[in-house]
DRENMI-79724 format. One record per residue (C-alpha): x, y, z. Coordinates in steps of 0.2 Angstrom, whole numbers, plus 5000, padded with zeros to 4 digits. Each point is the difference from the previous one (the first is absolute). Layout:
N
NODE      X      Y      Z
NODE      X      Y      Z
...
REM end
This chain:
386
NODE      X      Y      Z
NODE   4937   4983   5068
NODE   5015   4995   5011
NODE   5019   5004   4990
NODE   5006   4988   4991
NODE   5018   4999   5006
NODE   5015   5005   4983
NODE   5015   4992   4999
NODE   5010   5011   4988
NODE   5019   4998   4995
NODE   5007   5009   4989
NODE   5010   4995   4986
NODE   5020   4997   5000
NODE   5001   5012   4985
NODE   4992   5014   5008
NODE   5010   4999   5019
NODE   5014   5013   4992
NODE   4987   5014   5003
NODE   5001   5012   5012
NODE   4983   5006   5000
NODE   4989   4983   4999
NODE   4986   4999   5008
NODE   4998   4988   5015
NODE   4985   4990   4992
NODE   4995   4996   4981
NODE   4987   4991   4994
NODE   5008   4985   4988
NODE   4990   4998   4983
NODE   4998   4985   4988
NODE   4994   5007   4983
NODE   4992   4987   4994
NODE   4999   4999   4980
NODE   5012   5010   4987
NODE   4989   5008   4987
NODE   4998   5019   4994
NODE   4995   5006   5015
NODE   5009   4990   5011
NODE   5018   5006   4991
NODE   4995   5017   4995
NODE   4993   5005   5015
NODE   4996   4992   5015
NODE   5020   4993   5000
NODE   5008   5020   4997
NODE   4990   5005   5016
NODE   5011   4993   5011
NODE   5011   5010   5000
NODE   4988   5015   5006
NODE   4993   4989   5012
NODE   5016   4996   5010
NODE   4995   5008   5015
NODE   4988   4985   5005
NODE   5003   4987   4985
NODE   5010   4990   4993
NODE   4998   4986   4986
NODE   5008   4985   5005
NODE   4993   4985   4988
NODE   4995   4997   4985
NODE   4985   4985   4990
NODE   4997   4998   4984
NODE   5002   4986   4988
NODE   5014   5009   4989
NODE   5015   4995   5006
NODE   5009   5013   4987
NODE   4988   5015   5009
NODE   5006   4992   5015
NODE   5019   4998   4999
NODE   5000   5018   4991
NODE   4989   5009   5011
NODE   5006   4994   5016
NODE   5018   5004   4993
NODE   4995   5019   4997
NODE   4991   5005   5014
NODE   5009   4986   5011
NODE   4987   4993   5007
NODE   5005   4984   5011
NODE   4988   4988   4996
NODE   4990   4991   4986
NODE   4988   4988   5000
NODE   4988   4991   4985
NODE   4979   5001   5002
NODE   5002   4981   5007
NODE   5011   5008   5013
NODE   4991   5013   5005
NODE   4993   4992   5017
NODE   5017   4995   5003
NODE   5003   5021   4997
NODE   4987   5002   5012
NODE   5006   4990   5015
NODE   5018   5003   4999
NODE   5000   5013   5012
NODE   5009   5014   4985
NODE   4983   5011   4996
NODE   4988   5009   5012
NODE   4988   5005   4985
NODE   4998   4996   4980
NODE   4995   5012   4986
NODE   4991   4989   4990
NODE   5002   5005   4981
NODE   4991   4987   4992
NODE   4987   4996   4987
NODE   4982   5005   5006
NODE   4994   4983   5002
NODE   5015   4993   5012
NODE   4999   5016   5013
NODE   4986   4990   5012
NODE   5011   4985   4999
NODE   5017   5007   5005
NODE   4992   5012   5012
NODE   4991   4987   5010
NODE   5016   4989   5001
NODE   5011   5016   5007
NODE   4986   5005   5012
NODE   4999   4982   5006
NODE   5018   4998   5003
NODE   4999   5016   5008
NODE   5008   5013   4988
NODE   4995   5016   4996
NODE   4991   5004   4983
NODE   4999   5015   4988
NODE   4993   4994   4984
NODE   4998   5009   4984
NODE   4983   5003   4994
NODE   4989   4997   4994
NODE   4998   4990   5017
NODE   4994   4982   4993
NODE   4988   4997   4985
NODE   4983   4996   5010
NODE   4993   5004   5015
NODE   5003   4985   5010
NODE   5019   4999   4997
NODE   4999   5019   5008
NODE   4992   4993   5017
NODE   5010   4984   4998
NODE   5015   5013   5002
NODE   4993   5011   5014
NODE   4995   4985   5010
NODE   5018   4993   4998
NODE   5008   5016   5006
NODE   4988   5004   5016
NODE   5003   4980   5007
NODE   5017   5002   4998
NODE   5003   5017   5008
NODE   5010   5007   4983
NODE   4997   5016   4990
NODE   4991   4999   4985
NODE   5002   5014   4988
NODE   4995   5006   4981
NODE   5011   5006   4991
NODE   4991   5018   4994
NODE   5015   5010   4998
NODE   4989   5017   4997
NODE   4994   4999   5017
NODE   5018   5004   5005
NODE   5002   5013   4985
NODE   5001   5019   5002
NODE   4989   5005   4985
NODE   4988   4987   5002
NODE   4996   5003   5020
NODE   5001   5020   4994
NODE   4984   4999   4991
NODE   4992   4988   5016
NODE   5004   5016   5011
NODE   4992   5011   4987
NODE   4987   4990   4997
NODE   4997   5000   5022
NODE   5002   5020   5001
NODE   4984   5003   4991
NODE   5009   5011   4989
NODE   4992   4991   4986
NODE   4982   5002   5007
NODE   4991   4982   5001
NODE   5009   4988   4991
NODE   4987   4996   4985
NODE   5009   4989   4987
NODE   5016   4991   4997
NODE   5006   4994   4982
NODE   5018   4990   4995
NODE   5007   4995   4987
NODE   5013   4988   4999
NODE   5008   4990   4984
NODE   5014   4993   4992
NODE   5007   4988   4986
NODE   5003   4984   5011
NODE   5013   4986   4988
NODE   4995   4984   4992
NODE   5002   4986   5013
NODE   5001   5011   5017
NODE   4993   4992   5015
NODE   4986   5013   5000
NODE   4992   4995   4984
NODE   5000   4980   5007
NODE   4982   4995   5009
NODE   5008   4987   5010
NODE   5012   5013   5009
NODE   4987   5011   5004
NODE   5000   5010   4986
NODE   4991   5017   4994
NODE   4996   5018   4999
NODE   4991   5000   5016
NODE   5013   4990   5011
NODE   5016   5009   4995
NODE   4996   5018   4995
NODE   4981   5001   5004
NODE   5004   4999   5019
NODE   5009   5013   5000
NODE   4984   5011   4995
NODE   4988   4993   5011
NODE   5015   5002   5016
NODE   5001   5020   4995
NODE   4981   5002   4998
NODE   4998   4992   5016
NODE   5014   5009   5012
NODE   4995   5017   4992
NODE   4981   4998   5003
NODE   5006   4992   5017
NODE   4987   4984   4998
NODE   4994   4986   4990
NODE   4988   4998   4985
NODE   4985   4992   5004
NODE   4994   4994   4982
NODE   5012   4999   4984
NODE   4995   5000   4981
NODE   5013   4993   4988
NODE   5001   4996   4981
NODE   5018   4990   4993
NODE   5006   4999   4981
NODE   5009   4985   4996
NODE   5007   5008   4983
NODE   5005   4993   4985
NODE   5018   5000   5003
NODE   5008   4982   5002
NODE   5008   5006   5018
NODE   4984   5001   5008
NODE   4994   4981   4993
NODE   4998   4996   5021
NODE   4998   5017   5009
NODE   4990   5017   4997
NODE   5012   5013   4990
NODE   4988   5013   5009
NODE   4987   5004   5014
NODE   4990   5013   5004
NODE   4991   5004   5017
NODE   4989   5009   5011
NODE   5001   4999   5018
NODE   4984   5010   5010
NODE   5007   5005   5016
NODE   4989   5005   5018
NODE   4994   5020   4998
NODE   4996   4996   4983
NODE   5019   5002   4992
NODE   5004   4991   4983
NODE   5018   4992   4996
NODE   5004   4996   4982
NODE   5016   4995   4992
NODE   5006   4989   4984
NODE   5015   4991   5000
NODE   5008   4991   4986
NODE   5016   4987   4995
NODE   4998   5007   4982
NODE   5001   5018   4998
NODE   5012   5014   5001
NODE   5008   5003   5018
NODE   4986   5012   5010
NODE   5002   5000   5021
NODE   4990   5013   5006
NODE   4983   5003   5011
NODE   4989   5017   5003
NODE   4989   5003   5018
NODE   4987   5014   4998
NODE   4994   5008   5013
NODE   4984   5014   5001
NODE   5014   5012   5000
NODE   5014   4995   4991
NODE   5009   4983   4995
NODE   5017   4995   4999
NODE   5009   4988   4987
NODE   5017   4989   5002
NODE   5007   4996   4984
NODE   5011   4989   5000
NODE   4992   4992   5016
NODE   5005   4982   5000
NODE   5019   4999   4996
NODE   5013   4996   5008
NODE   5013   5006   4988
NODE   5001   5020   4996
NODE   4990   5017   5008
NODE   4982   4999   5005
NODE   4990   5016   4997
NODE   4987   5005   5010
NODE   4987   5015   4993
NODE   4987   5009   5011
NODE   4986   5012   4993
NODE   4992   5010   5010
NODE   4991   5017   5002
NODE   5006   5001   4980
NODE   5015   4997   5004
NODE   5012   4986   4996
NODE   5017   4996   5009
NODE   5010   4985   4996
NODE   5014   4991   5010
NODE   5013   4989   4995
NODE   5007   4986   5011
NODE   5018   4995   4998
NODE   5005   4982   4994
NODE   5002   4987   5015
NODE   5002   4984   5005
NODE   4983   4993   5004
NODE   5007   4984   5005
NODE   5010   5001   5015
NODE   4985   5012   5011
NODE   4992   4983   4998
NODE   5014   4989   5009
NODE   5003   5016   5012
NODE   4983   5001   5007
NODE   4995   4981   4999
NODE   5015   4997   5010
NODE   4994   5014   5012
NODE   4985   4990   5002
NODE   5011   4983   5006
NODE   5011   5009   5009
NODE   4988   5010   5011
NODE   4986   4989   4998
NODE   4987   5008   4992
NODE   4986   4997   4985
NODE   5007   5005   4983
NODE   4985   5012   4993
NODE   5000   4991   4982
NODE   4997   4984   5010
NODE   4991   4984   4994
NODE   4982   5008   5002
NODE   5005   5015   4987
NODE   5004   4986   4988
NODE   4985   4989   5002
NODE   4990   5015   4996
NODE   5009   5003   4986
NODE   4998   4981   4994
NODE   4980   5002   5005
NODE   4998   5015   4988
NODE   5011   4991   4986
NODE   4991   4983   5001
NODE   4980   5011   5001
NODE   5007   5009   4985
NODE   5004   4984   4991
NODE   4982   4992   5002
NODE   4993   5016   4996
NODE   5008   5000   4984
NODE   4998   4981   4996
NODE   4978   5004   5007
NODE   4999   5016   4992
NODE   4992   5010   5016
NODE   5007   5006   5014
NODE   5004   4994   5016
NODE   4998   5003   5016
NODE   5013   4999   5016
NODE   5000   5000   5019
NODE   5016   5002   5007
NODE   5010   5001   5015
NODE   5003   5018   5007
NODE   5015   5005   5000
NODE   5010   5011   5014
NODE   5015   5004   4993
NODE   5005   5012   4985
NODE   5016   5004   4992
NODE   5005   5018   5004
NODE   5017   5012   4998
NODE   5004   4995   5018
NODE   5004   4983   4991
NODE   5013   5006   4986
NODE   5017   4997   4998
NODE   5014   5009   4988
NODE   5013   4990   4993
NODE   5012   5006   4983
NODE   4995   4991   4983
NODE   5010   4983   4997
NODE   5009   4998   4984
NODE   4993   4987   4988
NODE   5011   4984   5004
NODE   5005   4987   4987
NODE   4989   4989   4998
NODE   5000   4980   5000
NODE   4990   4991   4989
NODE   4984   5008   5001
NODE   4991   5015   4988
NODE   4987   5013   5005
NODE   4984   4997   4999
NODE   4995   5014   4991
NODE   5005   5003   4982
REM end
């Protein structure tokens, strides 16, 4: 794939520094909800060695006016101007914080004006907004990358090289929890935005079965409970599934917008298994617990910004042209499992897949350390969970 060629100018409020870095990647952040204020906006200032935020879109013109004022961030722009964001020659990449089911939309417009895309997950809502997405990207010569921050995270890509040394034994089974009280209203609860259990917290599950056992399930097995509570009138309030793997391995989890807050996964091994509890946060310590030969050792892993080694090393990526491992394909596999999980459910058998192979794995080489960010104010928006 030839270079594609960066123009980068840094930002008059950062040309006082003595120490700034000759090129930086300039990012739009495109919507202004939890995520996109809690966490994704904070990272920037880790991430100052490549990145820089230097626009703003959302429809909220009191997020936008307050927002850009606090972190002083240039320029705003409304969803109808967001081609306009695109071609005005003040962004090399977007961070697309959006509703599940606008990702493919506002992905596909970036790639196609040539602009660089790291897009929450989960990466669309079917399997054909995925491919729509990667076939953007690859005609247009831009990177194209999931935002799977664990694959960047210390305790996380521990267990993977655990899991790798045989320490373990052969990996047999892996089982997760995850669960939490999601609020009345929140996005995640509406059909239409691409809600449920599967596509916000169940992916996360199937990613950490799959970079831990290192390949894809072949058939998947799944039952949902609607519930009787009145916030889970359009999507499932829980799923359970079951996910056979080559060598006969098993992957099973439940996940859940209606009970108490659980985040944890355990991997046996015919010698010994390990178990991160909390796994999937991104606020607080993760804990890591290895058994073996008897005996049981547990690690803690410090507070930090999972946010910013994003930025950092998708910015790596543009500046020395290279393919981001959580690319588009990691993704689309993630959407396939989701989607077979669905119709097993809705059928009431399970399913079977065929799937691409994939090359390339998250590993330690890939993480970054950045402090914690302090919880910002926040603008007109609530957590999702209760």
């Amino acid at each position: 794939m030839p270079r594609r060629t960066v123009s980068i100018k840094s930002p008059t409020r950062l040309r006082s520094s003595n120490r700034r870095p000759a090129r930086r990647i300039r990012y739009a952040v495109v919507g202004l909800g939890h995520i996109a204020q809690v966490a994704v906006l904070p990272a920037f200032a880790h991430a100052r060695s490549n990145s820089d935020v230097t626009a703003l879109v959302s429809d909220d013109p009191v997020k936008l006016r307050q927002i850009s004022k606090k972190y002083r961030i240039p320029h705003t722009y409304t969803y109808k101007e967001y081609d306009q964001c695109l071609r005005d020659g003040r962004i090399d990449a977007v961070y697309i914080a959006l509703p599940n089911h606008l990702h493919c939309d506002y992905a596909v417009r970036a790639a196609q004006a040539g602009i660089h895309v790291l897009c929450e997950k989960p990466m669309a809502v079917t399997e054909q907004e995925c491919r729509r997405m990667i076939d953007a990207a690859e005609k247009a010569q831009v990177k194209l990358m999931v935002a799977y921050r664990l694959h960047l995270e210390e305790a996380n890509m521990n267990t993977v090289q655990l899991a790798r040394s045989g320490k373990l034994g052969n990996l047999r089974l892996f089982s997760s929890v995850f669960t939490m009280q999601v609020r009345e209203g929140d996005i995640r609860l509406q059909k239409e935005f691409g809600g449920g259990t599967l596509y916000d917290i169940g992916v996360y599950c199937i990613n950490a079965a799959r970079y831990l056992f290192r390949d894809n399930p072949t058939a998947v097995s799944a039952f949902t409970v609607q519930g009787e509570n009145r916030r889970f009138k359009e999507v499932d309030e829980m799923a359970a599934a079951l996910l056979h793997f080559p060598g006969d391995r098993l992957a099973s989890f439940v996940c859940s917008f209606g009970a108490a807050d659980v985040s944890a996964y355990d991997l046996v091994g015919t010698r010994g298994l390990v178990r991160v509890d909390p796994a999937y946060e991104y606020v607080g310590r993760l804990k890591q617990q290895i058994s073996l030969n008897g005996k049981t050792k547990i690690r803690e892993f410090p507070p930090r910004d999972q946010f910013a080694p994003e930025l950092v090393y998708f910015s790596n990526c543009i500046l020395k042209n290279t393919e981001p491992e959580p690319s588009g394909l990691e993704g689309l596999i993630d959407i396939q499992i989701v989607q077979a999980l669905y119709r097993s459910a809705e059928k009431g058998k399970p399913v079977a897949l065929q799937q691409v192979e994939k090359q390339q794995w998250p590993a330690m080489k890939q993480v970054v350390r950045r402090p914690p960010v302090s919880k910002p104010k926040l603008v007109k928006v609530k957590s999702p969970s209760l």
